[in-house]
PDB file of the backbone (N, CA, C, O) and the ligand in Angstrom, with CONECT records:
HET     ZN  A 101       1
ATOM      1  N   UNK A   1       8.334  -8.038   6.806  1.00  0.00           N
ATOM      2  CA  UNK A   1       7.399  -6.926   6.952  1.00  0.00           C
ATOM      3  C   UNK A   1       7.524  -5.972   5.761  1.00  0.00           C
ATOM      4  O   UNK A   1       8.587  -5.598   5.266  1.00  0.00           O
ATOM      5  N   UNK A   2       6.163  -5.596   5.329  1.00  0.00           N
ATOM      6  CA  UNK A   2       6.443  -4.446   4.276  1.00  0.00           C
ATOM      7  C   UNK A   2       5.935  -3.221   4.903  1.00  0.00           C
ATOM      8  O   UNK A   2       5.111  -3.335   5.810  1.00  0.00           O
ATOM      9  N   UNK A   3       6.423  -1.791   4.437  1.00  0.00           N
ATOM     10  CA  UNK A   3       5.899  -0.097   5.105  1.00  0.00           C
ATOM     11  C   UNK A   3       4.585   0.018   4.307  1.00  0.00           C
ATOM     12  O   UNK A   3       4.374  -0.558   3.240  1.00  0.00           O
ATOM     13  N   UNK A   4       3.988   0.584   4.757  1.00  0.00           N
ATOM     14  CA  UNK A   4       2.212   0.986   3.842  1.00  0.00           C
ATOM     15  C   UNK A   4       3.367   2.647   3.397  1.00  0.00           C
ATOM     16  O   UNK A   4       4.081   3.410   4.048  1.00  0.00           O
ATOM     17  N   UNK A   5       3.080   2.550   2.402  1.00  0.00           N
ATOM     18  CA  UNK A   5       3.478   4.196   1.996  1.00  0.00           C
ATOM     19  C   UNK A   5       2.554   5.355   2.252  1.00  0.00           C
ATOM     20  O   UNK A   5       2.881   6.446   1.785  1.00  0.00           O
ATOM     21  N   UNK A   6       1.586   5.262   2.847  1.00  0.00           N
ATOM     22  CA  UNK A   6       0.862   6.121   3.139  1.00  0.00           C
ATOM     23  C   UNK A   6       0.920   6.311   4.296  1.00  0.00           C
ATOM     24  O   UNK A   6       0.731   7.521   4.177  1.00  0.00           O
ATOM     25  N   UNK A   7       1.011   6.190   5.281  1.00  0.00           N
ATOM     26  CA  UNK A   7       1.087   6.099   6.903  1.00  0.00           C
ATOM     27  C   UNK A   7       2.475   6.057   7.134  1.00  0.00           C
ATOM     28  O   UNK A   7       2.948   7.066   7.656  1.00  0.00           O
ATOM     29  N   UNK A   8       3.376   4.967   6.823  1.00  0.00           N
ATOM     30  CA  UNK A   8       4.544   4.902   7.278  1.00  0.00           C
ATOM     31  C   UNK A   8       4.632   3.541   8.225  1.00  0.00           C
ATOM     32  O   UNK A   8       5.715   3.144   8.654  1.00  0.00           O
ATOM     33  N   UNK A   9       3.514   2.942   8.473  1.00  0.00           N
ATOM     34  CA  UNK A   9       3.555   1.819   9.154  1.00  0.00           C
ATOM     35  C   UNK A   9       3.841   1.029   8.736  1.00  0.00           C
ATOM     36  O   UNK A   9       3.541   0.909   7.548  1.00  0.00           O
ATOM     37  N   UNK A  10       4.661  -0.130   9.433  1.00  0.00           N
ATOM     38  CA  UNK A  10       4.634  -2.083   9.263  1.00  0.00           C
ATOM     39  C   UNK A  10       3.529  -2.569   8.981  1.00  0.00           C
ATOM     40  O   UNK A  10       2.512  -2.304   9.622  1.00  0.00           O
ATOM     41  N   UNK A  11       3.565  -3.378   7.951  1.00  0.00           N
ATOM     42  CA  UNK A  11       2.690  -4.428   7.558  1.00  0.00           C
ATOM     43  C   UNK A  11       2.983  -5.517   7.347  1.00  0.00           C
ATOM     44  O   UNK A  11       4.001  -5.788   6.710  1.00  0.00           O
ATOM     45  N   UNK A  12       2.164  -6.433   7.829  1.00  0.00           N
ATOM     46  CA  UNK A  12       2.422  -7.719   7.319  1.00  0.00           C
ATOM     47  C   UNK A  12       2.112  -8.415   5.939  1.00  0.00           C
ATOM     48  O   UNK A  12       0.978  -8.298   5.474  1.00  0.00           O
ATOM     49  N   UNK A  13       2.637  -8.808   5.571  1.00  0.00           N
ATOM     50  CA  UNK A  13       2.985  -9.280   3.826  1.00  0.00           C
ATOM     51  C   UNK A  13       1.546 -10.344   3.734  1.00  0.00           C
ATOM     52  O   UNK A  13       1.034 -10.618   2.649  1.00  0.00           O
ATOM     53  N   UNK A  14       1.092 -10.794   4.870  1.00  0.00           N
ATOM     54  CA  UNK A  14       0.206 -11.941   4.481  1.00  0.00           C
ATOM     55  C   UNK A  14      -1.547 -10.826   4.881  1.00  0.00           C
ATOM     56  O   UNK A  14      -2.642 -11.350   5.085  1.00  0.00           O
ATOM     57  N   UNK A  15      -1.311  -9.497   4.882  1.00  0.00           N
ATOM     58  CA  UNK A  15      -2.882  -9.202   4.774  1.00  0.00           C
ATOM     59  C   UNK A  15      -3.485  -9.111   3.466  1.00  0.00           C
ATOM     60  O   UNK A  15      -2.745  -9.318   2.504  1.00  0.00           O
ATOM     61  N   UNK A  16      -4.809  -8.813   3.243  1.00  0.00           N
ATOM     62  CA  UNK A  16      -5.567  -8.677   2.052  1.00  0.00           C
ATOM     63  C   UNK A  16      -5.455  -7.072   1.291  1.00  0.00           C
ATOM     64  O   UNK A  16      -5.767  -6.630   0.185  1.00  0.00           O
ATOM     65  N   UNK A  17      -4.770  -6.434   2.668  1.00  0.00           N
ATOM     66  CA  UNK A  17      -4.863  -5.147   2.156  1.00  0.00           C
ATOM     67  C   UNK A  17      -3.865  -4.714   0.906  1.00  0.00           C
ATOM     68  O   UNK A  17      -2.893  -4.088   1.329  1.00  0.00           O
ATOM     69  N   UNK A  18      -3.867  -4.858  -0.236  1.00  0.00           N
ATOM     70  CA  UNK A  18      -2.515  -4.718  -0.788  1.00  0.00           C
ATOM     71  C   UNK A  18      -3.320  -4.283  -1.960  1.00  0.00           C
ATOM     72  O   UNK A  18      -4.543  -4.387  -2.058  1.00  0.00           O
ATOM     73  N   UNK A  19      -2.374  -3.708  -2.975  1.00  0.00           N
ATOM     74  CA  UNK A  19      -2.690  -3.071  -4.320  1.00  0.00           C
ATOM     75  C   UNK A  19      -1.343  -3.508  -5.637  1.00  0.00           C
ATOM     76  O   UNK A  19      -0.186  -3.284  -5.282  1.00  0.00           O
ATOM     77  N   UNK A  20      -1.444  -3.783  -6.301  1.00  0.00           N
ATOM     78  CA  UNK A  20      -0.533  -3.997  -7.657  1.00  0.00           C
ATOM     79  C   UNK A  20       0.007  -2.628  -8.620  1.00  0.00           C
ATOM     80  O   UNK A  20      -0.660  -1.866  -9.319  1.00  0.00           O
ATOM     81  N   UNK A  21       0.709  -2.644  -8.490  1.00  0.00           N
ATOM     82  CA  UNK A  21       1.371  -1.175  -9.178  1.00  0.00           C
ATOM     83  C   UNK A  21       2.269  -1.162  -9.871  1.00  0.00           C
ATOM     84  O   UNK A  21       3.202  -0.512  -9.400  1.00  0.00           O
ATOM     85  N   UNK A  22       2.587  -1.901 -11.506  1.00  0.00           N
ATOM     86  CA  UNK A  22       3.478  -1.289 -12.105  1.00  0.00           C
ATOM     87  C   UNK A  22       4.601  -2.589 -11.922  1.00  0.00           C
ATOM     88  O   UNK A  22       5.783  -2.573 -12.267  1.00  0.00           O
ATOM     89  N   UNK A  23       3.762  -3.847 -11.193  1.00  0.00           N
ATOM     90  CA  UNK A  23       4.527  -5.165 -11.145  1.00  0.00           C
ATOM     91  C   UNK A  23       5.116  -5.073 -10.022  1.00  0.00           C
ATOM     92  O   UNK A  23       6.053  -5.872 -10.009  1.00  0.00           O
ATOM     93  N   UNK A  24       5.012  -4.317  -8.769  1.00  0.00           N
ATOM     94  CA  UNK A  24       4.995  -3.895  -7.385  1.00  0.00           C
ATOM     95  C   UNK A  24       3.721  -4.114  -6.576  1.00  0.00           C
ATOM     96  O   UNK A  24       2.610  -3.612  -6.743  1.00  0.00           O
ATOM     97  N   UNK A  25       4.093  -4.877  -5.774  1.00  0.00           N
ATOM     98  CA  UNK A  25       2.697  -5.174  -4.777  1.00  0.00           C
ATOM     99  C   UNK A  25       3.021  -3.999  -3.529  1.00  0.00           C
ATOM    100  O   UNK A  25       4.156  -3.685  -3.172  1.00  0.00           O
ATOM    101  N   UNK A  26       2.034  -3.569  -3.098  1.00  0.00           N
ATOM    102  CA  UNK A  26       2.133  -2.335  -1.735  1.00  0.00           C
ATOM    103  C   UNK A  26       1.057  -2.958  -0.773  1.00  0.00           C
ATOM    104  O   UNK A  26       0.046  -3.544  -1.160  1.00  0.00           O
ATOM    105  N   UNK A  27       1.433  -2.739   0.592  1.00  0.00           N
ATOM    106  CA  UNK A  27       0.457  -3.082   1.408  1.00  0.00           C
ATOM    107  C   UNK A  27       0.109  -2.592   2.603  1.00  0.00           C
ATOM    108  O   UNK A  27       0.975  -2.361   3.446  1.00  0.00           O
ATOM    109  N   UNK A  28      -0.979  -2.407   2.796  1.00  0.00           N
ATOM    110  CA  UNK A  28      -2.005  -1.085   3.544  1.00  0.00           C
ATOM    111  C   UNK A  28      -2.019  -1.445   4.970  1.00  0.00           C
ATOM    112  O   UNK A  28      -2.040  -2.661   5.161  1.00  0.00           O
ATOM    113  N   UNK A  29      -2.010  -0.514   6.289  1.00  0.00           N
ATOM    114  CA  UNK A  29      -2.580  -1.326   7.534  1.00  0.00           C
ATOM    115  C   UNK A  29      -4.232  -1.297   7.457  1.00  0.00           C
ATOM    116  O   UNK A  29      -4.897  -1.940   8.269  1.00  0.00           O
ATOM    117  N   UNK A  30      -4.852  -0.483   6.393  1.00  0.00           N
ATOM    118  CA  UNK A  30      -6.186  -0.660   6.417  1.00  0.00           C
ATOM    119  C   UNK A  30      -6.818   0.184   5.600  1.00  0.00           C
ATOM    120  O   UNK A  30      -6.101   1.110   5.221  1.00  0.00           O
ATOM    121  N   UNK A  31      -7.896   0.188   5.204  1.00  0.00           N
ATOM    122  CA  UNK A  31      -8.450   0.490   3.799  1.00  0.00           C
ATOM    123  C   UNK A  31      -8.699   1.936   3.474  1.00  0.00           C
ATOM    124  O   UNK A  31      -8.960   2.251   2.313  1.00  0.00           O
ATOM    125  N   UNK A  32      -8.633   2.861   4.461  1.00  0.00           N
ATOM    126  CA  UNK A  32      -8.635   3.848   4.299  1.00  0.00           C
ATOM    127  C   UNK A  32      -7.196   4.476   3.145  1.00  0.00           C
ATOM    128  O   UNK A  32      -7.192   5.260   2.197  1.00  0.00           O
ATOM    129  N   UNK A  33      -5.835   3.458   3.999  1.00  0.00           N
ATOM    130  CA  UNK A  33      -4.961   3.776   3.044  1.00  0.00           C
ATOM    131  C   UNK A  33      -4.565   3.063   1.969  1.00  0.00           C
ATOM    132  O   UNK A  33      -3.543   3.398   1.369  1.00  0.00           O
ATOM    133  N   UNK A  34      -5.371   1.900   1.541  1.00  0.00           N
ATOM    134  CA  UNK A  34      -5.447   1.479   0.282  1.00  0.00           C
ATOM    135  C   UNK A  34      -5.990   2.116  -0.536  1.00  0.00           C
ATOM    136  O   UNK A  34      -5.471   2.364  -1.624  1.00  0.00           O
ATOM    137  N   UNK A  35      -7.568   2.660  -0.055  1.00  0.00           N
ATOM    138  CA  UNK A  35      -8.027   3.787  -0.998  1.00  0.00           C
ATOM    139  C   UNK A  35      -7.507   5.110  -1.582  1.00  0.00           C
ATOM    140  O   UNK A  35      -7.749   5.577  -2.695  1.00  0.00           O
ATOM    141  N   UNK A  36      -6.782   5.592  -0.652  1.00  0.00           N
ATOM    142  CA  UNK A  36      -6.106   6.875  -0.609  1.00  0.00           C
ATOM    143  C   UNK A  36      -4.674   6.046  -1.697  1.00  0.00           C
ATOM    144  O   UNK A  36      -4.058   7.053  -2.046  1.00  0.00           O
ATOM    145  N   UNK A  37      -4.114   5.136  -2.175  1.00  0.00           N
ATOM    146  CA  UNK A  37      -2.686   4.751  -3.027  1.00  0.00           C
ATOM    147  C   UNK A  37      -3.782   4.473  -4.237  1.00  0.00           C
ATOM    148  O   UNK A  37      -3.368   4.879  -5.323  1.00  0.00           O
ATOM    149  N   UNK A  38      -5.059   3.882  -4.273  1.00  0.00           N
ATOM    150  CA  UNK A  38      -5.282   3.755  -5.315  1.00  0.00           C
ATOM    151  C   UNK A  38      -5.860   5.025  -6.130  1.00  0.00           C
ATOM    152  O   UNK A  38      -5.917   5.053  -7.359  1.00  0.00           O
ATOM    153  N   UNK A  39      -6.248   5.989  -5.348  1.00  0.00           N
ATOM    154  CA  UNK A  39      -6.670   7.155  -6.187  1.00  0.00           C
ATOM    155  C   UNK A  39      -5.629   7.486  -6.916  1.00  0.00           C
ATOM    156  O   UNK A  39      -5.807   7.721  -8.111  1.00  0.00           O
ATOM    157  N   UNK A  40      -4.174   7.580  -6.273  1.00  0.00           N
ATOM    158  CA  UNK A  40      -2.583   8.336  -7.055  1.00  0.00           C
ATOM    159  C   UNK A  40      -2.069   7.679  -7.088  1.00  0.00           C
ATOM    160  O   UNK A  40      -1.127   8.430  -7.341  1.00  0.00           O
ATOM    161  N   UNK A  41      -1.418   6.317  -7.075  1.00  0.00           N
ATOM    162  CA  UNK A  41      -0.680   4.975  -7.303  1.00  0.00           C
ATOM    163  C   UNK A  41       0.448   5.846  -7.742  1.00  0.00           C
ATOM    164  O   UNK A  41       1.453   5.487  -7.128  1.00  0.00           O
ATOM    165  N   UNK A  42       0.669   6.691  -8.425  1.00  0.00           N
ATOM    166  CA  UNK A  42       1.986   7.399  -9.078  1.00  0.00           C
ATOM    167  C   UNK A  42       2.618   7.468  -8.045  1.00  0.00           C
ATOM    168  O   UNK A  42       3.557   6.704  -7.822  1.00  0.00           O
ATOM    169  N   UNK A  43       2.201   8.473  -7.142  1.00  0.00           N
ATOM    170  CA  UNK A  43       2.395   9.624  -5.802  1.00  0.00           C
ATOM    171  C   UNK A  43       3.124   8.828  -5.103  1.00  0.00           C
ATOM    172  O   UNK A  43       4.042   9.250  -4.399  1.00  0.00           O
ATOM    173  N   UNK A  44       2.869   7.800  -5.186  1.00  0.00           N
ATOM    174  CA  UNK A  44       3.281   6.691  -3.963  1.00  0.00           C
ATOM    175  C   UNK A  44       4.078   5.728  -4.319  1.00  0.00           C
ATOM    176  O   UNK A  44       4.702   5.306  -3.346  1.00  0.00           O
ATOM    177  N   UNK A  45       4.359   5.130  -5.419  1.00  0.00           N
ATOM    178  CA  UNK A  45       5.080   4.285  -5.876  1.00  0.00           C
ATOM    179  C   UNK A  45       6.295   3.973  -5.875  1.00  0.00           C
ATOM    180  O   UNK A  45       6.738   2.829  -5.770  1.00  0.00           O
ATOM    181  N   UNK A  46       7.365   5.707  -6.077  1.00  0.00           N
ATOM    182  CA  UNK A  46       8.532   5.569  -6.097  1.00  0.00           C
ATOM    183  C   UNK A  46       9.321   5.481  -5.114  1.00  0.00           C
ATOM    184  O   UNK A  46      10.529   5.338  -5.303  1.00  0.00           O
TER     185      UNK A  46
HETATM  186 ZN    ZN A 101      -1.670   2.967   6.741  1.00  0.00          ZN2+
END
């Protein structure tokens, strides 16, 4: 399982929701918070 950094929730590693960051994959429970990591990808990364 991976955490969505935006929410704080479990995710599962095999959804579509995910973003690339810096050679770091992150992954979303849903697109609201994919959109919201890709506006600041910084904010969220570390
Ligand atoms: Zn989320």
């Amino acid at each position: 399982m991976a955490t969505d950094v935006i929410c704080g929730m479990k995710v599962k590693e095999s959804t579509d929701l995910k973003s690339e960051f810096q050679g770091k994959t992150f992954y979303f429970c849903n697109s609201h918070c994919k959109s919201v990591f890709d506006k600041n990808p910084q904010k969220y990364s570390r």
